[in-house]
N, C-alpha and C positions, 0 to 999 in steps of 0.2 A: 671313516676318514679322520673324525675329530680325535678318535680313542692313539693312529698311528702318530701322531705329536706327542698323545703322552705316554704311549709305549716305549718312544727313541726316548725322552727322558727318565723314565725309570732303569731303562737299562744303563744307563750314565749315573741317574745317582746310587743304583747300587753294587757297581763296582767300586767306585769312590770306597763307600759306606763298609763293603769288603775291608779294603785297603786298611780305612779308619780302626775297623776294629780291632788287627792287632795290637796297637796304642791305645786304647780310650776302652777298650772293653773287656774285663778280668774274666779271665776261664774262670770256671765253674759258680760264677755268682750271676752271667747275664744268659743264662740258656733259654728263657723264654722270650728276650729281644731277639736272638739268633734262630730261635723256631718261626718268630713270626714275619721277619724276612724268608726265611727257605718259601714259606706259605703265601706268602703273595703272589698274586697273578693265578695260583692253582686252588686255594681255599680262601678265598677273602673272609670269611663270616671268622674264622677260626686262627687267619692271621690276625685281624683285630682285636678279639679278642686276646690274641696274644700281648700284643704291645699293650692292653690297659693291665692285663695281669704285672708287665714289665716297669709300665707304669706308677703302680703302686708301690712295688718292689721298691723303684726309684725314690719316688718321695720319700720310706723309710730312711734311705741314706740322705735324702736332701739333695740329689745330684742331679740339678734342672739341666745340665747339659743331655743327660741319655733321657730325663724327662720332653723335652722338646724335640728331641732325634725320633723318638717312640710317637710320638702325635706327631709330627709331618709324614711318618710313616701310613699312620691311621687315616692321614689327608688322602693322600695317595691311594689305597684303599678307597676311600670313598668315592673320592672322582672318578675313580675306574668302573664304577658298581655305578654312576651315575647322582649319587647323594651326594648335589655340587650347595646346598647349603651349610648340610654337616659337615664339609670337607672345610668349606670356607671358615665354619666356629673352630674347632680344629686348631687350621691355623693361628687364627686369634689366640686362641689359648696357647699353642705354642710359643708365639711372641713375647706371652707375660714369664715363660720361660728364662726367654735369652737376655744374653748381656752385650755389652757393647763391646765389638772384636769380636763377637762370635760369626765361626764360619759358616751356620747355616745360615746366618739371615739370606744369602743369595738363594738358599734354595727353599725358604719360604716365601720369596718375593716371586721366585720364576713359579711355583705353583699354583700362587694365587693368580700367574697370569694365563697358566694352561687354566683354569678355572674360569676364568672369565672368556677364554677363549671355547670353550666346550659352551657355554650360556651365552655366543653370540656377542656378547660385550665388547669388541674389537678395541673401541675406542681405550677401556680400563683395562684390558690387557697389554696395549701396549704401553701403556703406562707405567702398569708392576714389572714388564720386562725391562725397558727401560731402569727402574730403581735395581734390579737384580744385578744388573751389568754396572752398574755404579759400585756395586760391593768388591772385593777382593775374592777371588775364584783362580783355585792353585791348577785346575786341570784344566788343558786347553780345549777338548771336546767340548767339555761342560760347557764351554763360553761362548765356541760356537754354537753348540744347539742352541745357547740363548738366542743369539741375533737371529740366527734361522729362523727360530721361532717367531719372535719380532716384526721380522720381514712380514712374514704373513699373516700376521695381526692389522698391516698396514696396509699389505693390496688387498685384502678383505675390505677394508676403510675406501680404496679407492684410490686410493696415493701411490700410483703403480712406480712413480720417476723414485719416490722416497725408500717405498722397499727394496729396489733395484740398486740403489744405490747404500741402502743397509748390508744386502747381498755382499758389496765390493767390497767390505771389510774384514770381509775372510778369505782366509790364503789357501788354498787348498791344500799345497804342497806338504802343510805341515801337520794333516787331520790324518789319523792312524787307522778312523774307522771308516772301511768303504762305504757302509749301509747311509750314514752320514752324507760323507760326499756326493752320494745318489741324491741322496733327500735334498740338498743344496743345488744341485745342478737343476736337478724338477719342478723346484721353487723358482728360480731363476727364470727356468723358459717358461715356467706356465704364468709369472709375472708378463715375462715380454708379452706372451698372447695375450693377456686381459689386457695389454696396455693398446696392441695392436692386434685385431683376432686376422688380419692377413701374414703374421709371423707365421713363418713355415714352422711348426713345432711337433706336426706327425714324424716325422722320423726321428726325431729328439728325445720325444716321449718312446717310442716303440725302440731304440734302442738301452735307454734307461731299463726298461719292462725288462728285457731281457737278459741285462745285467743282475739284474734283480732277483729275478729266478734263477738263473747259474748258480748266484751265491745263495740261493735259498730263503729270503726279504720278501715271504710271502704278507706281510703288513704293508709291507713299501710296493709292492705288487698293484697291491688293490688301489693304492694312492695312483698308479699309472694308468690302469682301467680306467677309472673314473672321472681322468683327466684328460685320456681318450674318448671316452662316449660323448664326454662335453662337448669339446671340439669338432664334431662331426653332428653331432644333435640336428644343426640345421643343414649343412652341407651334406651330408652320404647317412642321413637317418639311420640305413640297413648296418653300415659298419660300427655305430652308432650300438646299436642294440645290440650287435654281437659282443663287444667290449662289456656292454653293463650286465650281458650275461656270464662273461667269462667273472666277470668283478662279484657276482652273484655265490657264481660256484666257490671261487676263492674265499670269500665272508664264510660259505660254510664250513670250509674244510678248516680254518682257522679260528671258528666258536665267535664270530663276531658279530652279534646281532646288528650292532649300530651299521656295519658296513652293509648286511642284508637289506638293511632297512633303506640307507642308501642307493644301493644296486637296484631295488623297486621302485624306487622313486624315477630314474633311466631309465629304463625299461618300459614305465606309464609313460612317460614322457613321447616313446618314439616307434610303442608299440601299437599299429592301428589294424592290429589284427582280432580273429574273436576271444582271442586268450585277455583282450583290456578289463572286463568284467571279473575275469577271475583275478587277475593280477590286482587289482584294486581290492579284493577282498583278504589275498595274500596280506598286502601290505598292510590295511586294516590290522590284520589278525597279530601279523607283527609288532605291532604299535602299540597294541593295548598289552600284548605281553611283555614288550621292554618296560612300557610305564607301572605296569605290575611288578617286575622285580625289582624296578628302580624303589617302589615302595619299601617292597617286601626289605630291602639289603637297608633303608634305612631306619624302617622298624627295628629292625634286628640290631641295628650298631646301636640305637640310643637305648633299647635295653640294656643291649650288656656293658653301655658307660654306666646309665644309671645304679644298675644292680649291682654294679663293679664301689659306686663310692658311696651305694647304702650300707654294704656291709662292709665298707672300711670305717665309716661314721657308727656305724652301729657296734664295732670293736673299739673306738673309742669311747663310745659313751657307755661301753659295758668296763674299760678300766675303770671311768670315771664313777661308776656303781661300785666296783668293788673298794675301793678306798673312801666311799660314803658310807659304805656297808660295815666297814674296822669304828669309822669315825660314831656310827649310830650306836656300836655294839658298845662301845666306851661311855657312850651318853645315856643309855639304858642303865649301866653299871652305877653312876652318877647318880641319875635320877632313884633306883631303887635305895639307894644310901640317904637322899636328902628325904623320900617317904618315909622311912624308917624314923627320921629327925623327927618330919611332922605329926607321925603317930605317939612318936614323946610329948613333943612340944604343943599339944592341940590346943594350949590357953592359947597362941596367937593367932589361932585359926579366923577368928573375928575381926582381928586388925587387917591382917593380910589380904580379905575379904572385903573388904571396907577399900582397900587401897587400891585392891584389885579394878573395883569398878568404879573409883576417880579415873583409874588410868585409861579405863578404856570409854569416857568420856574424852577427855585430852584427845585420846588416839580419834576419836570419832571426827574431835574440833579438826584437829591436825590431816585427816583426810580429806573432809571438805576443803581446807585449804591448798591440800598437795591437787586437790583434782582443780583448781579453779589456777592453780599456779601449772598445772599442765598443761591445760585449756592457751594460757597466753602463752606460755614457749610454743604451740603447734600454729597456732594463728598468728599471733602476731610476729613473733622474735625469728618464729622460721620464716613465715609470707616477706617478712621486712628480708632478710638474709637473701633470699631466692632472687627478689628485684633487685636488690643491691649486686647479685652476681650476674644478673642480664643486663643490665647496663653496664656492666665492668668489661664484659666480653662478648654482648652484641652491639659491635657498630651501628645498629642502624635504626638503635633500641630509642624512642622519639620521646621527649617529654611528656607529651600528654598520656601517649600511653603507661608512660613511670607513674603521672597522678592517680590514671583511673588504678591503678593497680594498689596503689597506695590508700585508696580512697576505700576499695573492697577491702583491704588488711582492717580500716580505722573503723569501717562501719559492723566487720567480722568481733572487733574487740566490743564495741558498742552492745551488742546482740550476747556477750557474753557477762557484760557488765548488768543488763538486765537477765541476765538466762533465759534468752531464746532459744529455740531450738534452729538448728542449722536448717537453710531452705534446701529442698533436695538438688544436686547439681543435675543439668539437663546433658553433659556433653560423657559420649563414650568413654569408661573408665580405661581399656587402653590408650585411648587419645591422651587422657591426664596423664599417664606415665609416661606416654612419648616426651609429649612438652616438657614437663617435670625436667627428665633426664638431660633434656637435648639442651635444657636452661643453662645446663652446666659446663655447655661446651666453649672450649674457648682453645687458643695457637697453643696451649701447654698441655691442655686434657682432652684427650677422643676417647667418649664413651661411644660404647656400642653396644646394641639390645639384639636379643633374637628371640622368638616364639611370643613375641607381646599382640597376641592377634586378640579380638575380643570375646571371640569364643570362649577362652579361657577363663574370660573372669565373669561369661552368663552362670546365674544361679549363685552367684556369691553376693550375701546381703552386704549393705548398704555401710552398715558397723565392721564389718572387715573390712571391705573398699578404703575407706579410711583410716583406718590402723595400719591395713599397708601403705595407702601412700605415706603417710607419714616416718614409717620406717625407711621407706627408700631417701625421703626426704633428709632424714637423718645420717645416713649413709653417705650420701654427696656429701654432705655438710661436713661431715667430719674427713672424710675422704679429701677435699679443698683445705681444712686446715691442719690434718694433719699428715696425711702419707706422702705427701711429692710424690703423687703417682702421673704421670704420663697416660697410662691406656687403664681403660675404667671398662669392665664391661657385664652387663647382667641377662641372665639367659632365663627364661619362663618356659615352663612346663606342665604341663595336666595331665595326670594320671588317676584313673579311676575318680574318687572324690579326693584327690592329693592336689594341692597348688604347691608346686617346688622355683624356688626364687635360688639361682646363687648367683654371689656378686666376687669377682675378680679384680683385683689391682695390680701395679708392678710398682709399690709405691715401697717404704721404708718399714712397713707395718704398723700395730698398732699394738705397744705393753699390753700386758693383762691390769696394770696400775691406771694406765690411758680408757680403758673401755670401764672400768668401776667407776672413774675420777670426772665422766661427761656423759652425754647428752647420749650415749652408746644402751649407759642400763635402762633411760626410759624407752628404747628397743628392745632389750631384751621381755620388760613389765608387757609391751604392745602384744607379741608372739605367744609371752603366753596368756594373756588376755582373750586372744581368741584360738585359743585351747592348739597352739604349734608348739614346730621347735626349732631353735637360732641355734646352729652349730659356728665359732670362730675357729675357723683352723690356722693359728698362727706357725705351723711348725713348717712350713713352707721356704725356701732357702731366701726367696723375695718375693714382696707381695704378703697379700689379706686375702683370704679367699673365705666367705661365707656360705653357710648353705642354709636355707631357711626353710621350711615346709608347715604347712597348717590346712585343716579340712576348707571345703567350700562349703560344708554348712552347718 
């Protein structure tokens, strides 16, 4: 039942999206966005796939319009397969996309709200529907299924007089598509019954049904079954279970496990016959296989993001070898000429020698100082910064608490002015990054984190714990003074012995002059400190997008 909501809206956004492409999309340069539309609904693994192939494509050109079209695609995709968190990063990522006038923002807002409506969220679905219908939307279907949709985010809530009166704001007269108009009128009465279960709505419903099958709305079918067996559950039990078995057969002929899983659930319900034992084992067995492929399809899509921007990082970091590789060849060249000198000139072998190791005294002085001047920018000049932005943008951030905070900075400097060693911290290293991140929130900046769970960071010692946080810390920091970014968002990952960090912005960027010239290079010295690697991909059309990776041990 939940799937038939977002069945009627893909088949709206990809007409639309039809439409679009003879404008906004070049024969013979977009054939794999175009494969992986055809592929939808009939190869999910393989239409995803396609859109990250279309995806990278894109970023070569820098064209974040068909970049954002391509991942609300891949949303969609996921929601369907059931991976309602991958669908929801997705999104996000698509937003750092878009611009402002852009036409998708409505149909990233109405899919985060089928998304929250598939996870029961009623409440925050009506909410993103609501914001989606605030945008400009050229089709008028489109805008009805919005409100439709809406509608029943609200009598799900309980608000039967409010979605009813959502209902009244569409005119029927002027919807071109019948399957729609059904969906709106079965919304309607099966409103009125929740509101009052004495509304006569058997014959309302059982003529919809049948409209429904005439035109062949075998999705919209099973939405009338279901809302038959309800209505009778306590009244005519017997009529009751013939409906969720007619609704049972229909889930199968149409490959829709969710509906199967449904139709069993009526069935137990109002079956007190000796089949309740098996039927309970049925459903069982269903359950554990949907939650199984729900796995299995979300396994599968973060491989093939993952795999998909290793080796686009790993072709850049192979040009970047090859023009290190001209530059080493010319320094070889260099060097064998200046040996040549030295095998003439060996009387200064002795001076040189002599001067050699003044300097790498200096250099020795000069390191203990850089490490004791790093020591205070992490503790003190960052800890001081961090309090300074929680009071700046939490309200409710109390004095005493600014002291005690201030007080661990003074005593942190203290402990370094004698070289102590830092006391071990007692609280979960994901927890530190949550707080960390969420320090930074405030009416101009929503960051948001996903896969920060603390699994992730058991087995990784103590001295990397802290060179990461510090890098993240570093990140905000510069991210607050320099990008005007609006949406901040950093995503955790673990694979095999791999910790993968990337960080996202829709800010102004950041020079390559800007990251040499601040507090950026003592990141990059952290990374590879404990043997990673910091990728900045500024070639992006807006935004900083980082990728960061290093062992756990």
């Amino acid at each position: 039942m939940m799937k038939y909501l977002f069945f009627s809206l893909l088949i709206l956004v990809s007409c639309r999206q039809e439409k679009a492409d003879t404008n906004t999309i070049n024969e013979g340069n977009d054939n794999l966005y175009k494969e992986g539309v055809a592929l939808v609904q009939n190869d999910n693994v393989k239409a995803y796939s396609k859109f990250q192939q279309a995806i990278i494509h894109y970023n070569k050109l820098k064209d974040s319009v068909k970049i954002s079209k391509s991942l609300i695609y891949q949303s969609i995709v996921q929601n369907y397969t059931g991976d309602y968190l991958g669908a929801e990063a997705t999104l996000v990522e698509a937003l750092n996309y878009m611009k402002e006038g852009d036409e998708s923002y409505y149909s990233v807002y109405g899919s985060l709200g089928n998304l929250k409506y598939d996870q029961k969220e009623y409440s925050e679905a009506e909410k993103w529907y609501t914001k989606a219908l605030a945008e400009e939307i050229k089709s008028p279907d489109e805008k009805v299924n919005l409100i439709n949709n809406k509608s029943a985010s609200e009598y799900r809530q309980g608000k039967y007089s409010k979605a009813l009166k959502t209902l009244k704001q569409i005119d029927l007269t002027k919807i071109s598509d019948q399957n729609l108009i059904n969906r709106i009128k079965e919304n309607t009465v099966y409103t009125q019954w929740l509101q009052n279960n004495n509304y006569p709505a058997q014959k309302e419903f059982e003529k919809l049904l049948k409209e429904k099958l005439q035109n062949n709305d075998l999705w919209g079918a099973n939405s009338s079954y279901a809302h038959l067996a309800e209505i009778n559950q306590k009244t005519a039990p017997e009529a009751s279970l013939i409906y969720a078995k007619k609704m049972l057969k229909n889930a199968i002929k149409i490959k829709s496990p969710e509906d199967r899983l449904e139709a069993m659930e009526k069935i137990i319900s109002v079956d007190t016959s000796s089949n309740s034992k098996q039927n309970f084992k049925t459903y069982k067995a269903l359950s554990d296989s949907i939650q199984r492929s729900r796995n299995d399809y979300r396994n599968r899509f973060a491989y093939i993001k993952y795999d998909s921007e290793k080796k686009n990082a790993e072709n850049q970091t192979l040009k970047t070898q090859n023009a290190e590789s001209k530059i080493k060849l010319l320094q070889q060249n260099i060097i064998l000429s200046a040996l040549s000198l030295l095998l003439i000139g060996g009387i200064f072998w002795y001076k040189r020698r002599k001067k050699r190791l003044q300097q790498e005294k200096e250099l020795e002085v000069k390191n203990t100082q850089l490490k004791m001047s790093k020591k205070v920018h992490d503790v003190v000049a960052n800890g001081i910064y961090q309090v300074m932005t929680k009071i700046e943008n939490q309200k409710d951030f109390d004095k005493d608490k600014a002291l005690d905070e201030l007080e661990f900075v003074y005593e942190k400097s203290r402990d370094i002015s004698y070289e102590k060693e830092d006391i071990k911290d007692t609280i979960e290293f994901a927890e530190k990054i949550f707080t960390l991140i969420d320090s930074f929130k405030s009416d101009h900046v929503k960051p948001f984190l996903t896969g920060n769970s603390q699994n992730i960071w058991d087995g990784v010692n103590e001295t990397t714990q802290n060179e990461v946080f510090q890098v993240i810390r570093e990140l905000l920091i510069n991210m607050k003074k320099h990008s005007q970014a609006s949406l901040v968002t950093f995503k955790f990952e673990k694979n095999h012995n791999l910790i993968h960090i990337q960080y996202k912005d829709n800010g102004i960027g950041i020079p390559g002059e800007i990251i040499k010239g601040n507090g950026l290079t003592n990141t990059v010295s952290r990374i590879e400190k404990i043997k990673g690697t910091i990728i900045f991909d500024n070639t992006t059309e807006t935004g900083l997008k980082i990728n960061i990776s290093f062992p756990t041990s």
